[in-house]
N, CA, C, O and CB atoms as a CASP TS submission, in Angstrom:
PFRMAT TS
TARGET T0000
AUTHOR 0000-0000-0000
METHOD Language model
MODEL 1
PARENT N/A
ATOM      1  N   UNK     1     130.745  -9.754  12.931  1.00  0.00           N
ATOM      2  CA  UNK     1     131.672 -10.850  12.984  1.00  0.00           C
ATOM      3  C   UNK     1     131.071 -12.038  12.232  1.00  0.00           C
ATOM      4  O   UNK     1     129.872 -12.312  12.274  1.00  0.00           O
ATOM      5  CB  UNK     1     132.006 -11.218  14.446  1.00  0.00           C
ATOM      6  N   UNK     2     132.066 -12.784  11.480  1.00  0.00           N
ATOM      7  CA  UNK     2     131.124 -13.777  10.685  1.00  0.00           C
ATOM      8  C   UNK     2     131.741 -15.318  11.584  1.00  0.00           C
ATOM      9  O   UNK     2     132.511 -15.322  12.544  1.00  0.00           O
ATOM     10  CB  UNK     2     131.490 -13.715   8.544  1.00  0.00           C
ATOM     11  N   UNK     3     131.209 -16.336  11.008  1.00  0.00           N
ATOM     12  CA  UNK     3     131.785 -17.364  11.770  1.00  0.00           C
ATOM     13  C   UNK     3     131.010 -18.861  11.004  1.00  0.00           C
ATOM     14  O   UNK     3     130.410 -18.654   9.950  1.00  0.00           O
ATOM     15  CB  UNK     3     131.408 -17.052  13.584  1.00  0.00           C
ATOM     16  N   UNK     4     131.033 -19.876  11.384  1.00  0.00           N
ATOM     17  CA  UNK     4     130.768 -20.980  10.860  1.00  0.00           C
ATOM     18  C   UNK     4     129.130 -21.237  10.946  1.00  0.00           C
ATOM     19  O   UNK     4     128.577 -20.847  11.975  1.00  0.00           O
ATOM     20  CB  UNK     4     131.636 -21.983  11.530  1.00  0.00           C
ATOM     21  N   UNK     5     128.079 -22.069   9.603  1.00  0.00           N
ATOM     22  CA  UNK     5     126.803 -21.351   9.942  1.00  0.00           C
ATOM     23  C   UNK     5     126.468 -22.453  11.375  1.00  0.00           C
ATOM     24  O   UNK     5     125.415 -22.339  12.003  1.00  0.00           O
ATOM     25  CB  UNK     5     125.443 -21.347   8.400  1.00  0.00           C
ATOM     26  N   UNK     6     127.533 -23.496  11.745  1.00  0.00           N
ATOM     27  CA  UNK     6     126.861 -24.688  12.396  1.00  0.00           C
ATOM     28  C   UNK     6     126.907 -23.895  13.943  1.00  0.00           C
ATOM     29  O   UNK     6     126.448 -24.473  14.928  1.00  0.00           O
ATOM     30  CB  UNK     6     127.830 -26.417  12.208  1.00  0.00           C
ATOM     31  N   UNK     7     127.543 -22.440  14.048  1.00  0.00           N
ATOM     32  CA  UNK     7     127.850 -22.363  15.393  1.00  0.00           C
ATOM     33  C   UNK     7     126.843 -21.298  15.821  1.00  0.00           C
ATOM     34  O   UNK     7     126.934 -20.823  16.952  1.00  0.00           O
ATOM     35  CB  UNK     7     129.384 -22.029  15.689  1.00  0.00           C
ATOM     36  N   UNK     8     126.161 -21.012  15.221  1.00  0.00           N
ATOM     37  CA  UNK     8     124.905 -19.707  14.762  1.00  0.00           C
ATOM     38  C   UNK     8     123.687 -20.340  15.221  1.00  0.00           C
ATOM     39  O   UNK     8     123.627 -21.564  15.341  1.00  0.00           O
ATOM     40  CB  UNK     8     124.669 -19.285  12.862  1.00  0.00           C
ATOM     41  N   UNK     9     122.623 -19.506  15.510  1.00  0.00           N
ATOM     42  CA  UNK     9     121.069 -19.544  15.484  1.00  0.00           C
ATOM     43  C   UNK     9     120.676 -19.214  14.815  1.00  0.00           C
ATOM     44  O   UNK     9     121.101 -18.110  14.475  1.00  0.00           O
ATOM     45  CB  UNK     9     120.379 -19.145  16.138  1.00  0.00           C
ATOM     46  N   UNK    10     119.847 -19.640  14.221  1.00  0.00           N
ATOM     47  CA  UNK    10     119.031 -18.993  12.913  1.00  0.00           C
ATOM     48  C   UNK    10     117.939 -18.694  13.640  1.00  0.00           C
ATOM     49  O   UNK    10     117.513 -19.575  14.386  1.00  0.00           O
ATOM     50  CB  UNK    10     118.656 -19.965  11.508  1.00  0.00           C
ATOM     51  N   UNK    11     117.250 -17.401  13.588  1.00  0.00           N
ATOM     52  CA  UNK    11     116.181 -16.896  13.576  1.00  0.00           C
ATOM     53  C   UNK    11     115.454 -16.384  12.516  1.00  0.00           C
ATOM     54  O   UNK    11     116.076 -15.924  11.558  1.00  0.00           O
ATOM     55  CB  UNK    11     116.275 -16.231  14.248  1.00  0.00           C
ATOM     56  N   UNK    12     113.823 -16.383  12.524  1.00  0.00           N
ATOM     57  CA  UNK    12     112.826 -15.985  11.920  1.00  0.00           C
ATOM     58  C   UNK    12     111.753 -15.085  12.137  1.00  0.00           C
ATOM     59  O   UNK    12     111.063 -14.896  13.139  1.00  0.00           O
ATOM     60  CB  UNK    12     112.474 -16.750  11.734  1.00  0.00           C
ATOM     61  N   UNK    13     111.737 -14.490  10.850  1.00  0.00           N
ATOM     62  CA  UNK    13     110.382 -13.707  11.353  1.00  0.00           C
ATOM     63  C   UNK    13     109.264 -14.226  11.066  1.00  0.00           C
ATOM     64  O   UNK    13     108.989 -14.509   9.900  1.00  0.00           O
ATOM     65  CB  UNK    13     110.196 -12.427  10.873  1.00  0.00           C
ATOM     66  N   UNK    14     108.458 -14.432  12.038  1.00  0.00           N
ATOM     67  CA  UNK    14     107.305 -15.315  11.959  1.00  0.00           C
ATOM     68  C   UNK    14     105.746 -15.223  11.210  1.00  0.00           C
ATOM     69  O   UNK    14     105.149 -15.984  10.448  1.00  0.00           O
ATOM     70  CB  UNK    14     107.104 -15.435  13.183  1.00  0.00           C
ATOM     71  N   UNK    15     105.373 -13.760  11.889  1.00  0.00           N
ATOM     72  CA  UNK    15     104.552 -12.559  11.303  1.00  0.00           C
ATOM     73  C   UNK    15     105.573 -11.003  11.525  1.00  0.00           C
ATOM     74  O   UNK    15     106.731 -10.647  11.740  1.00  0.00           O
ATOM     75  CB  UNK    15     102.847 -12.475  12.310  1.00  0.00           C
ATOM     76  N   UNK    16     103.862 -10.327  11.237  1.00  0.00           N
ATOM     77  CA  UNK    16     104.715  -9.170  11.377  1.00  0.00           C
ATOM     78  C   UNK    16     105.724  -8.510  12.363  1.00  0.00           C
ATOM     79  O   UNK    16     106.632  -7.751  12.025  1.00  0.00           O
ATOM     80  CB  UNK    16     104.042  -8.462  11.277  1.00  0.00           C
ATOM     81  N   UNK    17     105.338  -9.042  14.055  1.00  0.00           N
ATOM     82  CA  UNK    17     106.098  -8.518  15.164  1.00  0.00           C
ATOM     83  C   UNK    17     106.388  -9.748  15.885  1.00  0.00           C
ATOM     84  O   UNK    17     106.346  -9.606  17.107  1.00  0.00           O
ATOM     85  CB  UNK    17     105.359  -7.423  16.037  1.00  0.00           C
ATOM     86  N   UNK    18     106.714 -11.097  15.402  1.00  0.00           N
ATOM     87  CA  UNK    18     106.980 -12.540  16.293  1.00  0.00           C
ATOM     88  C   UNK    18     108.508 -12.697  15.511  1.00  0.00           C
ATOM     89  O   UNK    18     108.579 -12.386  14.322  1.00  0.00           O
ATOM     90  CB  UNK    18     105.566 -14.188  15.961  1.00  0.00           C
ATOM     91  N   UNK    19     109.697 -13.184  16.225  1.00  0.00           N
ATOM     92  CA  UNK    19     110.534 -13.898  15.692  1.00  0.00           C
ATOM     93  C   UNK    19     110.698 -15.343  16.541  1.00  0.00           C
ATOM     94  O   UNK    19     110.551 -15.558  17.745  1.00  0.00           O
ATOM     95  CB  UNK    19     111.723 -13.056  15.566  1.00  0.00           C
ATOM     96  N   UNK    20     111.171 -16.524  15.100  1.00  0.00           N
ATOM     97  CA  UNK    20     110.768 -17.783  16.182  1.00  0.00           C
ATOM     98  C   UNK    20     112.434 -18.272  16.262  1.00  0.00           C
ATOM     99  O   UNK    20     113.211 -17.615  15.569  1.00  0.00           O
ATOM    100  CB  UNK    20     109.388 -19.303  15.417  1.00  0.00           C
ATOM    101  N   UNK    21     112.740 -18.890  16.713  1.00  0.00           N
ATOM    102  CA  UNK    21     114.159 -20.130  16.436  1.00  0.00           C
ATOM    103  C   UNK    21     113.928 -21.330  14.849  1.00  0.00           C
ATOM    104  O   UNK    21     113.349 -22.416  14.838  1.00  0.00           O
ATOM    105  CB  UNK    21     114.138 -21.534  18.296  1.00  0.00           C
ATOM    106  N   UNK    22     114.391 -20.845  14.061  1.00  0.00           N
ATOM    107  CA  UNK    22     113.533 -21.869  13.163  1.00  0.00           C
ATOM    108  C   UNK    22     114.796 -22.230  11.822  1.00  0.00           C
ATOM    109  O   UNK    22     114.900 -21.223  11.122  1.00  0.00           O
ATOM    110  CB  UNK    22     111.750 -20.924  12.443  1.00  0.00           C
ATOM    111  N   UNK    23     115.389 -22.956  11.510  1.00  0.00           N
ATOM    112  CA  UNK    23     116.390 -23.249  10.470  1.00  0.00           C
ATOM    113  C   UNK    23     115.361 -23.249   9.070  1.00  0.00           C
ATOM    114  O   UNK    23     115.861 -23.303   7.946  1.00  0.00           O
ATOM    115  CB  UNK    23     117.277 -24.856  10.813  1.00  0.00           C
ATOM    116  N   UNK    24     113.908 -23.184   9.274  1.00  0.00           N
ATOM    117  CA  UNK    24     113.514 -23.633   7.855  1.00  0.00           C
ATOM    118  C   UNK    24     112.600 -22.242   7.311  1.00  0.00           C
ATOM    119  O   UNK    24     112.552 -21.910   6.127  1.00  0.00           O
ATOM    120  CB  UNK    24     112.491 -25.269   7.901  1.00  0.00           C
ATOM    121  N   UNK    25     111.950 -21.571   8.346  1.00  0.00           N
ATOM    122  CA  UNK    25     111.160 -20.815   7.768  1.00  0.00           C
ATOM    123  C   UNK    25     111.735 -19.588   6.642  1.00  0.00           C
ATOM    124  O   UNK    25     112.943 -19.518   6.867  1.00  0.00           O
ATOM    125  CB  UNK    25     110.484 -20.337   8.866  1.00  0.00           C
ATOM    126  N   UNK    26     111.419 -18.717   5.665  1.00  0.00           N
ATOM    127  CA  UNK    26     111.481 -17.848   4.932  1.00  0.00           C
ATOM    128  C   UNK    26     112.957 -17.458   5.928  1.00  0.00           C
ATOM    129  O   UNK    26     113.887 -17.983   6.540  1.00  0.00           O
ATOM    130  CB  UNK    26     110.046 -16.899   4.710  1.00  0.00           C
ATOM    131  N   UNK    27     112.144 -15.676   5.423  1.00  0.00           N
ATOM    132  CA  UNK    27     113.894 -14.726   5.972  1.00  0.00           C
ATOM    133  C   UNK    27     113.990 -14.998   6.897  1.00  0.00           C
ATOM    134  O   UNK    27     113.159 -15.476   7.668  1.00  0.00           O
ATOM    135  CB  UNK    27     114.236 -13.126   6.114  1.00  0.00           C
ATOM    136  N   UNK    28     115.579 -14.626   7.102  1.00  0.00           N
ATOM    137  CA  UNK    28     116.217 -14.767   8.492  1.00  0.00           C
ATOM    138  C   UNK    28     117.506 -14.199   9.249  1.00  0.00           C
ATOM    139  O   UNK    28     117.977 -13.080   9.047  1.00  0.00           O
ATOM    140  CB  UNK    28     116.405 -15.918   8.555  1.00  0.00           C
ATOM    141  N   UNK    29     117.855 -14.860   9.881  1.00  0.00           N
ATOM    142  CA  UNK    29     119.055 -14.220   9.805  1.00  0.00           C
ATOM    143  C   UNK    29     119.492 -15.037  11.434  1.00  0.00           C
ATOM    144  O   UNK    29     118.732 -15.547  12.257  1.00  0.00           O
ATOM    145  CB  UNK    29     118.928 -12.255   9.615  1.00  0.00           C
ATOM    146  N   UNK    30     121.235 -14.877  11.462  1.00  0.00           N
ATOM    147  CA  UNK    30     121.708 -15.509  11.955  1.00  0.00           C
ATOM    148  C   UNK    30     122.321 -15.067  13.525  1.00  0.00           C
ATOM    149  O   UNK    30     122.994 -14.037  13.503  1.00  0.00           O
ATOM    150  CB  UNK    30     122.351 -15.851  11.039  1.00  0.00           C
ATOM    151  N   UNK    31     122.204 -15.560  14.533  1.00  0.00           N
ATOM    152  CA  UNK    31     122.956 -14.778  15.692  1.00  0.00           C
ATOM    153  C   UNK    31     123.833 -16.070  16.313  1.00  0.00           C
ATOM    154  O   UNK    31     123.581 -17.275  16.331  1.00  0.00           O
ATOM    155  CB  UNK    31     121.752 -13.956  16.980  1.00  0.00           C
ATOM    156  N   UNK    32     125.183 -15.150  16.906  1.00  0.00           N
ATOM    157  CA  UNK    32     126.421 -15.935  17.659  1.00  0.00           C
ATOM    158  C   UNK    32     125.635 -16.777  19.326  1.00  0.00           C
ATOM    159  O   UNK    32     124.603 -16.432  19.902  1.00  0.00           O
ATOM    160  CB  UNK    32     127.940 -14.378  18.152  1.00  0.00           C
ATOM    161  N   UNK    33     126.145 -17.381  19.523  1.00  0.00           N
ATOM    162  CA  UNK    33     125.709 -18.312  20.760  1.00  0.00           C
ATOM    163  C   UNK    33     125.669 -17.670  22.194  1.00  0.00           C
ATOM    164  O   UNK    33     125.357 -18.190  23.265  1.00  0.00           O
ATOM    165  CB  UNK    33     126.725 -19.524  20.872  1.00  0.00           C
ATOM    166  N   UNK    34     126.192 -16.021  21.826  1.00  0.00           N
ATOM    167  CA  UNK    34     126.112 -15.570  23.647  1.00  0.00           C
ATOM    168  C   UNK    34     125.803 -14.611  23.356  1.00  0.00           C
ATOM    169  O   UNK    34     125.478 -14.062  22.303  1.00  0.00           O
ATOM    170  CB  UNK    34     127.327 -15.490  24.802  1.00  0.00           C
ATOM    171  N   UNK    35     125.963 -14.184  25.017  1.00  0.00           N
ATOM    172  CA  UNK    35     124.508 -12.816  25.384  1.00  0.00           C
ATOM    173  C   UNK    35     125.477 -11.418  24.591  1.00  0.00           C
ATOM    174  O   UNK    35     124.698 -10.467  24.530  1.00  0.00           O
ATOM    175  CB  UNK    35     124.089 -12.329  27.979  1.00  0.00           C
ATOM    176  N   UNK    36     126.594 -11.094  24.110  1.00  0.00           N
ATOM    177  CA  UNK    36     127.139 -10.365  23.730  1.00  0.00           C
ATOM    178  C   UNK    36     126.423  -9.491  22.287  1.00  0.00           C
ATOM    179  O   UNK    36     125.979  -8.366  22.059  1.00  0.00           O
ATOM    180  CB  UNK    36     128.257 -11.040  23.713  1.00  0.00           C
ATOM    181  N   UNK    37     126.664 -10.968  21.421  1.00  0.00           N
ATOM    182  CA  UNK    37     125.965 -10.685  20.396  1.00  0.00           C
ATOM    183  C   UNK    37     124.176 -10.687  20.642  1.00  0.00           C
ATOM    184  O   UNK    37     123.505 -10.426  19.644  1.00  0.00           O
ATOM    185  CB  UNK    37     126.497 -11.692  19.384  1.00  0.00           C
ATOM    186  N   UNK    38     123.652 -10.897  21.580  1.00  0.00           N
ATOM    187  CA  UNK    38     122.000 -10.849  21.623  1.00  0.00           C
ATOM    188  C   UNK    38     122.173  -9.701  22.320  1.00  0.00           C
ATOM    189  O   UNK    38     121.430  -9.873  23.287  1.00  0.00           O
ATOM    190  CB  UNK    38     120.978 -12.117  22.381  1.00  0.00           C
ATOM    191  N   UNK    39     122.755  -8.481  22.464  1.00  0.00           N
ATOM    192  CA  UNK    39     122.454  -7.470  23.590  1.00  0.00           C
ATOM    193  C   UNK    39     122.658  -6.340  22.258  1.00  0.00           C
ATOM    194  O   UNK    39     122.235  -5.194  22.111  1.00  0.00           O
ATOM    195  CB  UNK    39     123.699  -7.407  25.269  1.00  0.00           C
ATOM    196  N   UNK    40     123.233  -6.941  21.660  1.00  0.00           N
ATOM    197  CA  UNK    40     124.241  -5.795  20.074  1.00  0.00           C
ATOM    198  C   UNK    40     122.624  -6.102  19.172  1.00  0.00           C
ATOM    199  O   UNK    40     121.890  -5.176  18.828  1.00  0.00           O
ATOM    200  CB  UNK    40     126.574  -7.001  18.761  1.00  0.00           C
ATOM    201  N   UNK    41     122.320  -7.549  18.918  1.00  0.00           N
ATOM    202  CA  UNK    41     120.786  -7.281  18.179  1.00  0.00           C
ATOM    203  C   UNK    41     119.723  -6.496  18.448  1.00  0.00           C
ATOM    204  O   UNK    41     119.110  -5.832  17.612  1.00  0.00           O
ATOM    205  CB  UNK    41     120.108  -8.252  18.151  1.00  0.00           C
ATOM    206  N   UNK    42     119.432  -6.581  19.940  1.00  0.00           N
ATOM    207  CA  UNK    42     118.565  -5.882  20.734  1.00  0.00           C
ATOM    208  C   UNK    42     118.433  -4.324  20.197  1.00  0.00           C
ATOM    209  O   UNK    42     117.527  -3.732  19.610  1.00  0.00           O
ATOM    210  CB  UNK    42     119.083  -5.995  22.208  1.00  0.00           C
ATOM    211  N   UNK    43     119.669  -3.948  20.634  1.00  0.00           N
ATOM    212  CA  UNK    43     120.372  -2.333  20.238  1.00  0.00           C
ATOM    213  C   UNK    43     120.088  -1.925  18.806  1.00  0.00           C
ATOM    214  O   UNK    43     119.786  -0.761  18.546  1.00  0.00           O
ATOM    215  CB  UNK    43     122.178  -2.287  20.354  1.00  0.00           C
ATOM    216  N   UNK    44     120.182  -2.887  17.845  1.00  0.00           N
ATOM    217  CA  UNK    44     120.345  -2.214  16.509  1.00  0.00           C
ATOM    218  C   UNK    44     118.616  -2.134  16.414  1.00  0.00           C
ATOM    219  O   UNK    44     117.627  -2.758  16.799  1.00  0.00           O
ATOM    220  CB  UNK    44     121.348  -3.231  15.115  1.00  0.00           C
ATOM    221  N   UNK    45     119.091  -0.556  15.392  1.00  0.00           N
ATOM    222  CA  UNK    45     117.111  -0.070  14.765  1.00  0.00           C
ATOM    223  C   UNK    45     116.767  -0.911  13.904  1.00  0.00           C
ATOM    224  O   UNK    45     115.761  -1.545  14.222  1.00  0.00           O
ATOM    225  CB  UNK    45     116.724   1.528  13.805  1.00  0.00           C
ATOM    226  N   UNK    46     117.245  -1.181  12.867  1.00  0.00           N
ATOM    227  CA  UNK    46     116.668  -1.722  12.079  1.00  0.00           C
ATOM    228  C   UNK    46     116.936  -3.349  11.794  1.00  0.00           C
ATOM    229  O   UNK    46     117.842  -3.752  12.522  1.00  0.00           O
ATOM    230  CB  UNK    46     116.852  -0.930  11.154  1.00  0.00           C
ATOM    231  N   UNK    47     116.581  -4.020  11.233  1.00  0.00           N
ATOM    232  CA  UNK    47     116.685  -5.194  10.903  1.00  0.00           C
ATOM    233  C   UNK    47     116.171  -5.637   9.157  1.00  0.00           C
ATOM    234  O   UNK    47     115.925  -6.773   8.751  1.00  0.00           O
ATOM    235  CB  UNK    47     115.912  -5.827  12.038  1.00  0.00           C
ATOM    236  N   UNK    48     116.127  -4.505   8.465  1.00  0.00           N
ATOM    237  CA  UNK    48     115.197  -4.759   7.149  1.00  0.00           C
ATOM    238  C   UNK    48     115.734  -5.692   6.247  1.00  0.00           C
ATOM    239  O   UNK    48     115.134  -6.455   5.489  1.00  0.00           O
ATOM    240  CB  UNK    48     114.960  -3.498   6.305  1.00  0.00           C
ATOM    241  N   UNK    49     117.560  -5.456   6.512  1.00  0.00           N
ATOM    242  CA  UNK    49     117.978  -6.155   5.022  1.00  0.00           C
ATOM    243  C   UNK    49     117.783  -7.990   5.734  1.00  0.00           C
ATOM    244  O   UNK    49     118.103  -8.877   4.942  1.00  0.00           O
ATOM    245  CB  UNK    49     120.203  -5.556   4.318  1.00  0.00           C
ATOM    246  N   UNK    50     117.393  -8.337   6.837  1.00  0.00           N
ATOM    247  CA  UNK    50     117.765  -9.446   7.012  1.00  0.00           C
ATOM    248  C   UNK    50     116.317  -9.954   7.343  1.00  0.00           C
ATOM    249  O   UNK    50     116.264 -11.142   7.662  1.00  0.00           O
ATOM    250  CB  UNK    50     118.921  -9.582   7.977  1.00  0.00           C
ATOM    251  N   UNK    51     115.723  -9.607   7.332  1.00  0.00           N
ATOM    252  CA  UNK    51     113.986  -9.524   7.640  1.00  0.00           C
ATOM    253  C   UNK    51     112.367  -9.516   6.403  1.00  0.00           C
ATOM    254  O   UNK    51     111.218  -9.949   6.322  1.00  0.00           O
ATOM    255  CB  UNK    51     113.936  -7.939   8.412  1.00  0.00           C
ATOM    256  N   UNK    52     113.452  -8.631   5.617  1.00  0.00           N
ATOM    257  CA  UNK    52     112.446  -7.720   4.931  1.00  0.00           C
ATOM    258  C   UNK    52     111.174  -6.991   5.420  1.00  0.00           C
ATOM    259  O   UNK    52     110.125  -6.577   4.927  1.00  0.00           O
ATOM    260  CB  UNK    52     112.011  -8.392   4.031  1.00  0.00           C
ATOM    261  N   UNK    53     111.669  -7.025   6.410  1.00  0.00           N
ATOM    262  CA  UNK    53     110.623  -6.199   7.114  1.00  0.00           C
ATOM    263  C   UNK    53     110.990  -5.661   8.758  1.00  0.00           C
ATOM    264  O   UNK    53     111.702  -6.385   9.454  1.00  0.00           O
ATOM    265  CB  UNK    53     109.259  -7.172   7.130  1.00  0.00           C
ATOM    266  N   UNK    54     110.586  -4.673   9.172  1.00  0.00           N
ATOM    267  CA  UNK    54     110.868  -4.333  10.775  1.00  0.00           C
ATOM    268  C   UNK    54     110.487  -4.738  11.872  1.00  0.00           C
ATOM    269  O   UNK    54     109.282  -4.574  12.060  1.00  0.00           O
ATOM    270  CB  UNK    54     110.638  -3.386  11.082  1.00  0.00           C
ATOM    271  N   UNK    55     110.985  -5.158  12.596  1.00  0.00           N
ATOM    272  CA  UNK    55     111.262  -6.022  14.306  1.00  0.00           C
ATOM    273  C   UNK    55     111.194  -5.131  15.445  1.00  0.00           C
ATOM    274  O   UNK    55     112.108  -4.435  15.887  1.00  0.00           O
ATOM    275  CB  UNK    55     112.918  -6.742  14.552  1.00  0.00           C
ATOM    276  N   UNK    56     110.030  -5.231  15.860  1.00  0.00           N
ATOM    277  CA  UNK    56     110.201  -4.736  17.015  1.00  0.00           C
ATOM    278  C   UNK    56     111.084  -4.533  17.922  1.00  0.00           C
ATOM    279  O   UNK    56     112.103  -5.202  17.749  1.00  0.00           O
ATOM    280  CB  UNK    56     109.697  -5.069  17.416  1.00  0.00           C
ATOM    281  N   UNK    57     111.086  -3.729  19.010  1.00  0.00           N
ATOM    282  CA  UNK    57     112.379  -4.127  20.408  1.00  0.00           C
ATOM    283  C   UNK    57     111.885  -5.067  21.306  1.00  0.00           C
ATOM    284  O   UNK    57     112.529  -5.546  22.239  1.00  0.00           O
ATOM    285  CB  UNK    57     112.823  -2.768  21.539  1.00  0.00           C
ATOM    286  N   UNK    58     110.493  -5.378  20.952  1.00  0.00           N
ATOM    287  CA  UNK    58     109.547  -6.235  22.339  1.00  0.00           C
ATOM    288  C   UNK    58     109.714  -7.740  21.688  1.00  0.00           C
ATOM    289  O   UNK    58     109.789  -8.505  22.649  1.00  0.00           O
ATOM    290  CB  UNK    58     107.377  -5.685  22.564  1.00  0.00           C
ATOM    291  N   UNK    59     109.784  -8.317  20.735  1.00  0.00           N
ATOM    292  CA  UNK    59     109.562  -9.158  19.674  1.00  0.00           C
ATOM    293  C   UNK    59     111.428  -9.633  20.285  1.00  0.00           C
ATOM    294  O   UNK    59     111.735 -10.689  20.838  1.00  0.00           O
ATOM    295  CB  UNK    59     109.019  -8.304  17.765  1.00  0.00           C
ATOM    296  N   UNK    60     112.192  -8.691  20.009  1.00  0.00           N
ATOM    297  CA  UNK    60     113.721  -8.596  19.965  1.00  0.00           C
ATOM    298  C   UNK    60     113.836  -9.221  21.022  1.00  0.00           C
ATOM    299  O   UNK    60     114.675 -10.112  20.892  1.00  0.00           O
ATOM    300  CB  UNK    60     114.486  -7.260  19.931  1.00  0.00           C
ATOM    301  N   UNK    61     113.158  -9.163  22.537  1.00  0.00           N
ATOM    302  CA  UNK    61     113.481  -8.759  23.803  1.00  0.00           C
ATOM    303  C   UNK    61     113.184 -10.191  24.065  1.00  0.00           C
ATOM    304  O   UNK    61     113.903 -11.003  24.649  1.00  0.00           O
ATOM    305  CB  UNK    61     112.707  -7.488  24.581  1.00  0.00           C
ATOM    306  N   UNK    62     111.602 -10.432  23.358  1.00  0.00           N
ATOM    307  CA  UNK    62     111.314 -12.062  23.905  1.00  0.00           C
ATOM    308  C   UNK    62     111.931 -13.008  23.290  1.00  0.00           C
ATOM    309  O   UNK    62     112.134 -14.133  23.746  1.00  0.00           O
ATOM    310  CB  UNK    62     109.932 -12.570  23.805  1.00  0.00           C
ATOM    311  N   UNK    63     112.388 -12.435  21.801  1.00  0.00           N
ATOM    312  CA  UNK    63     113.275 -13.617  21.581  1.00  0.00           C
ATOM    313  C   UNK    63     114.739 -14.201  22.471  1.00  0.00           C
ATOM    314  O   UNK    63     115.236 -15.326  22.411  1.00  0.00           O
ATOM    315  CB  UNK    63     113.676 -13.325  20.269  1.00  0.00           C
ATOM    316  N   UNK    64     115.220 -12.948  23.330  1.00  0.00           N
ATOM    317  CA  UNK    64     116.879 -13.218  23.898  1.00  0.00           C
ATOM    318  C   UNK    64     115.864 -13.824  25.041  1.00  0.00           C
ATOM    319  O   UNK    64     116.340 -14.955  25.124  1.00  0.00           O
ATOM    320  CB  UNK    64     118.349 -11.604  24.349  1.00  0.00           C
ATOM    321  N   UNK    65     114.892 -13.804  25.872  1.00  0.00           N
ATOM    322  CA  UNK    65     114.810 -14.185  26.798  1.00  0.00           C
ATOM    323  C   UNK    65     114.391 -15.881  26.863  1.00  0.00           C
ATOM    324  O   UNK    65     114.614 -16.584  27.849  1.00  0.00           O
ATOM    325  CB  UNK    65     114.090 -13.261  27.300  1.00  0.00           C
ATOM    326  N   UNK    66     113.715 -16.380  25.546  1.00  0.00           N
ATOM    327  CA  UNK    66     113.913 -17.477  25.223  1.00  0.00           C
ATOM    328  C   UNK    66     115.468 -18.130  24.781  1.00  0.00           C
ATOM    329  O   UNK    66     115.666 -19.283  25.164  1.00  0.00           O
ATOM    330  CB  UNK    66     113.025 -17.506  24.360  1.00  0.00           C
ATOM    331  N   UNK    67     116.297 -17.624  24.194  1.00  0.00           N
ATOM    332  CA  UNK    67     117.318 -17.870  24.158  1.00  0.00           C
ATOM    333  C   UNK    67     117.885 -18.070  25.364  1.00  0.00           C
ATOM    334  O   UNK    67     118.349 -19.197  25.537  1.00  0.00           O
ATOM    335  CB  UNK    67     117.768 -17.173  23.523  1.00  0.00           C
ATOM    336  N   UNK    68     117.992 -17.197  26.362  1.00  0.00           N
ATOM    337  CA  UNK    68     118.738 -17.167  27.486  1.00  0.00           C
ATOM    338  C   UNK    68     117.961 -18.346  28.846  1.00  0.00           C
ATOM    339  O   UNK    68     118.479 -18.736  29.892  1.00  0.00           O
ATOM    340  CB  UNK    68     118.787 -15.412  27.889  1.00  0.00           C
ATOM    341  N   UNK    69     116.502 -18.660  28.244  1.00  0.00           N
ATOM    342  CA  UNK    69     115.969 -19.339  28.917  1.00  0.00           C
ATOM    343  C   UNK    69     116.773 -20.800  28.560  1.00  0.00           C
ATOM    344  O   UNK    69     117.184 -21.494  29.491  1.00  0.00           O
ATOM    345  CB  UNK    69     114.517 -19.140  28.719  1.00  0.00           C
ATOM    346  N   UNK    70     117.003 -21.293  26.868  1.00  0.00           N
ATOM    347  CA  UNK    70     117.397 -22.435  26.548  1.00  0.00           C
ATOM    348  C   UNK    70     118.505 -22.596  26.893  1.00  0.00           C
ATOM    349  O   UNK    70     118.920 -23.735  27.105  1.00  0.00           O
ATOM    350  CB  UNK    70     117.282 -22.709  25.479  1.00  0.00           C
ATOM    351  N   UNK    71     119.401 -21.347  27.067  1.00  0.00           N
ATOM    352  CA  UNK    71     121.061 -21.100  27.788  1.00  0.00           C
ATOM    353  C   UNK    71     121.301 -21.844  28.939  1.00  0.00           C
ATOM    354  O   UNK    71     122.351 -22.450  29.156  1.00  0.00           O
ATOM    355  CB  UNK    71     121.396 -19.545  28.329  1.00  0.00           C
ATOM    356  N   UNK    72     120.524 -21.812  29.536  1.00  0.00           N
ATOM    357  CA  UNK    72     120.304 -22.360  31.207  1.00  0.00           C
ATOM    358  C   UNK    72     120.061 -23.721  31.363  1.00  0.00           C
ATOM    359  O   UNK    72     120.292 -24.395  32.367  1.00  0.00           O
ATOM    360  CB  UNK    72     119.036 -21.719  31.977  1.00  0.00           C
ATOM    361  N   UNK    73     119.439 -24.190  29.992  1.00  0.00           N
ATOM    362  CA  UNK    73     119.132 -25.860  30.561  1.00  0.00           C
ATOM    363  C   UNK    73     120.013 -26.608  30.344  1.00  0.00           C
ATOM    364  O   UNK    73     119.920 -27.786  30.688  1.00  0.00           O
ATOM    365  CB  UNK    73     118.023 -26.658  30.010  1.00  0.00           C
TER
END
């Protein structure tokens, strides 16, 4: 689903197995504001074309739980 970039998160890959919250760093790529679309990222194998490189599921996992942590405040 595509949508407006102001309503998106931009995420990063930080090193090889860290992704951070970050609008400035290198690759990236973009996720929707709820747990719908962070449960569909989780799920997918690969991540290369948006990464250039592969993402863990543990890396995947801590990023929604920071998300879902900032959800709450």
């Amino acid at each position: 689903m595509r949508d407006l970039q102001e309503r998106l998160i931009r995420i990063a890959l930080a090193d090889q197995n860290s992704l951070v919250l970050d609008a400035t760093r290198g690759r990236g790529g973009y996720l929707h504001r709820n747990e719908n679309c962070w449960r569909a990222f989780i799920a997918r194998k690969s991540h290369y074309r948006a990464f250039h490189g592969d993402v863990s599921r543990a890396a995947k996992e801590q990023l929604i739980q920071e998300l879902q942590c900032r959800n709450r405040e």
